[in-house]
C-alpha positions in Angstrom: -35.0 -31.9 -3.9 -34.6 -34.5 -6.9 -32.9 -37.6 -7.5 -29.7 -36.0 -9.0 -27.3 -39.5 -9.3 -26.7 -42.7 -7.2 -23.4 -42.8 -5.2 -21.9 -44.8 -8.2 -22.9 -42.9 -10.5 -26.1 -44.8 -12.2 -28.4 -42.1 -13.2 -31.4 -44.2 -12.6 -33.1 -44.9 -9.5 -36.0 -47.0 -8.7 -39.0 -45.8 -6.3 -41.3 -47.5 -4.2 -45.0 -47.3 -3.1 -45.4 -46.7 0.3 -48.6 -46.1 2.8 -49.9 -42.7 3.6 -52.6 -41.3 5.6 -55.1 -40.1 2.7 -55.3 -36.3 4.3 -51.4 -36.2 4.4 -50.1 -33.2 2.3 -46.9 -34.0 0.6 -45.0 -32.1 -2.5 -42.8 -34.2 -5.0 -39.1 -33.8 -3.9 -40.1 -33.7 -0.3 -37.9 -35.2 2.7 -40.2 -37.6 4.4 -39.9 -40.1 6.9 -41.8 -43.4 8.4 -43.8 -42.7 11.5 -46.0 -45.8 12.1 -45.5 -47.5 9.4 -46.7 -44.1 7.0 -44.9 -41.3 5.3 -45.0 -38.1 6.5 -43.2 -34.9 6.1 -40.1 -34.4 7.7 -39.8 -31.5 10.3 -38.0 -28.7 9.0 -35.2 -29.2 11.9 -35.5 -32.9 11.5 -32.9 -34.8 13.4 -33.9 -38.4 13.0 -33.5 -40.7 10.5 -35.7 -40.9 7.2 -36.8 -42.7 4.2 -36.0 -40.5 1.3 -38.0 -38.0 -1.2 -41.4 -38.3 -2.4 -41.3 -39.5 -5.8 -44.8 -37.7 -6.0 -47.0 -35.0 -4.6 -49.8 -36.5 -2.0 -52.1 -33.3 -2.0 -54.6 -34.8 0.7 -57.4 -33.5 -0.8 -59.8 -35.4 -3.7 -59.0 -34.6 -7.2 -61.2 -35.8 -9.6 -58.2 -35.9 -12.3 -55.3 -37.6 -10.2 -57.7 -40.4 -7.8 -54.1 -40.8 -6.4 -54.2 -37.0 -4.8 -56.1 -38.4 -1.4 -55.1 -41.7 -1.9 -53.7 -44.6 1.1 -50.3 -44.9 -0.8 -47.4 -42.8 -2.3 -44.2 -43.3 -4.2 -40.8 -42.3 -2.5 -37.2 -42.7 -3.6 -35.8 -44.7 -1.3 -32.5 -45.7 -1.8 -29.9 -44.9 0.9 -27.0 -44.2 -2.1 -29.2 -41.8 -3.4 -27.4 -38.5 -4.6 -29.6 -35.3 -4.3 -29.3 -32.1 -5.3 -31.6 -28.5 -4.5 -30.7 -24.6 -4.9 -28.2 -23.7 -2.4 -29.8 -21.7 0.4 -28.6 -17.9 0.4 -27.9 -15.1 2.7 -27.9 -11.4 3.1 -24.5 -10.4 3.4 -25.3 -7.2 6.7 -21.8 -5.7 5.5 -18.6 -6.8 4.9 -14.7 -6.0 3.4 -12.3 -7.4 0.8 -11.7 -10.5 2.6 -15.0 -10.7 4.9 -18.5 -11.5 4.4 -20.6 -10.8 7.6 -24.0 -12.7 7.6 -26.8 -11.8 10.5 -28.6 -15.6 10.2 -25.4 -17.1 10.5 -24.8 -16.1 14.1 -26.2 -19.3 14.9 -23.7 -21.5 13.2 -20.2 -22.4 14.8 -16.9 -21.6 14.2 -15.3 -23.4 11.2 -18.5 -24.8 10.2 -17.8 -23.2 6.7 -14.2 -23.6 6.0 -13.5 -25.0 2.7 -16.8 -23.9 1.6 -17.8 -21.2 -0.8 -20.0 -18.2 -1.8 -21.1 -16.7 -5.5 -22.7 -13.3 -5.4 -26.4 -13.7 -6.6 -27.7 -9.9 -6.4 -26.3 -6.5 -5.5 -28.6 -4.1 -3.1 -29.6 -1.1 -5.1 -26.8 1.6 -3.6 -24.0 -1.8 -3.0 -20.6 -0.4 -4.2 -19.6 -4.0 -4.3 -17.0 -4.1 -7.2 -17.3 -8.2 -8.3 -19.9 -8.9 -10.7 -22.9 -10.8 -10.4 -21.8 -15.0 -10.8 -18.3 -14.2 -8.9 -17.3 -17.0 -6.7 -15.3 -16.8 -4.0 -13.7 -19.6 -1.6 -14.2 -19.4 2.2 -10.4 -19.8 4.2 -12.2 -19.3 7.6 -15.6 -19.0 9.9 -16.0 -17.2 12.9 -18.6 -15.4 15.3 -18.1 -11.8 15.6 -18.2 -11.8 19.6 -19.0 -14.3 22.6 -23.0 -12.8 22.1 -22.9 -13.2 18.6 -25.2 -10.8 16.8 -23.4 -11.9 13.2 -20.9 -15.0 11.7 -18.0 -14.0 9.5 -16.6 -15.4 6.5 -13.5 -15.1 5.6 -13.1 -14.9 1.9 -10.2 -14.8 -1.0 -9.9 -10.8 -2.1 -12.5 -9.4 -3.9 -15.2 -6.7 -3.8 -16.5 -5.3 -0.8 -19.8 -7.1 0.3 -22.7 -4.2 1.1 -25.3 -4.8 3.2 -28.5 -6.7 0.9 -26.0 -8.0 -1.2 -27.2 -11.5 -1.8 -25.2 -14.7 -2.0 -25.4 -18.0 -2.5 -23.4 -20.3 -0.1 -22.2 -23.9 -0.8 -21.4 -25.6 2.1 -18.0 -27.7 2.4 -18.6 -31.4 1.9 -19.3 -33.1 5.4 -21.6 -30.1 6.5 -24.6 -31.5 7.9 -26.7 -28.4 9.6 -29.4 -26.0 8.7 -33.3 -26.5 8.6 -35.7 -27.9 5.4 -36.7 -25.1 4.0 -40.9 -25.0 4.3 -42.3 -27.4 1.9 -39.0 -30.0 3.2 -37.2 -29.7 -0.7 -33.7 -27.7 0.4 -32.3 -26.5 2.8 -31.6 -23.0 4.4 -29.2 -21.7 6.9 -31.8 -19.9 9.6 -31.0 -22.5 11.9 -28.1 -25.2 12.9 -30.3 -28.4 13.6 -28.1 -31.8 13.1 -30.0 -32.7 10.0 -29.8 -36.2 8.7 -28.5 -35.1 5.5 -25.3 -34.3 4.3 -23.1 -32.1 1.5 -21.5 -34.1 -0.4 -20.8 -31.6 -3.5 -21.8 -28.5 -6.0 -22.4 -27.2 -9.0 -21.7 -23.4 -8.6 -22.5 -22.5 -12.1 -26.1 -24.1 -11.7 -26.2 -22.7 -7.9 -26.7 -26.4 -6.6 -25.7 -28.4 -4.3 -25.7 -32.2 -3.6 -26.6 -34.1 -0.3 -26.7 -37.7 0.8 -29.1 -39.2 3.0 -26.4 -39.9 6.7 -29.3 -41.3 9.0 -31.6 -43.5 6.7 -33.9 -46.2 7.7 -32.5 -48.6 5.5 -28.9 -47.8 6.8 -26.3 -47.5 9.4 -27.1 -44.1 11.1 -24.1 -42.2 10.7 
């Protein structure tokens, strides 16, 4: 993730150094937390509330260049108004119709959790008879599982081209969505999984494939 703007729109942000333990591994744009007083990594289904992005990578491990690398302190963005942004996660559409796009990992979602939202078609599988072209974005009216056992979650989308199954899409959540796991090095998220994060959408850029999040349970804020 990086520091996209603040809440008010200032497009500067100040950082500050925390402690770390020296053999902790952390990647610049990281969502980390305070556990005993140190930064750490968040989980990737973190639920609990954290202290922002590393503002810095922390490799663990002595570098004769950066003495900082294995070091007792690191710098992290920590403001709670902070406005990030990371790719938005995609998905494999399994199959689909001219106003559906069925999604395997999304079986794990609930119903409506994507109203509002939308998707942009990112790659076409090599026999896909999809007819939109690559970059088309299309809204999503509805969300739903395909059965009480669901083996798949449905979007509903505005007409277009059939979605064929490896078709790849990028999918911007509606504002107010706050699921999903940290993808692995904790810099974006992804949709193999529904945890309650403590981030939420709070915006998009379609034509750059972003989207934007806020910090909702920070320790320098009211847990939301």
């Amino acid at each position: 993730m990086k520091f996209y703007q603040k809440l008010d729109g200032a497009a500067h942000v100040s950082a500050r150094e925390y402690d770390v333990a020296a053999n902790t591994a952390i990647v610049e744009g990281q969502l980390v937390k305070l556990v005993e007083g140190r930064v750490t990594a968040a989980a990737a289904g973190e639920t609990g509330a954290v202290l922002g992005i590393a503002a810095e990578s922390h490799s663990g491990v002595a570098d004769a260049i950066d003495p900082r690398a294995d070091g007792t302190k690191i710098m992290v963005i920590d403001d709670p108004a902070v406005i990030l942004q990371c790719g938005a996660p995609q998905v494999t559409a399994a199959g689909g119709s001219a106003t559906a796009l069925e999604v395997t990992a999304l079986k794990v979602f609930a119903a409506d959790d994507f109203n509002g939202g939308c998707v942009k078609l990112v790659s076409k599988a090599s026999e896909s008879t999809n007819t939109d072209e690559l970059g088309t974005v299309r809204r999503i009216t509805d969300f739903a599982l395909d059965n009480a056992t669901p083996t798949k979650g449905i979007l509903t989308l505005e007409s277009g081209g059939a979605p064929c199954a490896g078709d790849v899409y990028a999918l911007f959540p509606p504002i107010g969505f706050a699921k999903g796991n940290l993808n692995g090095t904790g810099t974006g998220l992804v949709l193999t999984a529904a945890a309650d994060l403590p981030l939420r959408v709070v915006g998009a850029d379609t034509g750059f494939g972003k989207i934007n999040l806020m910090v909702k349970k920070h320790v320098f804020a009211v847990n939301a």
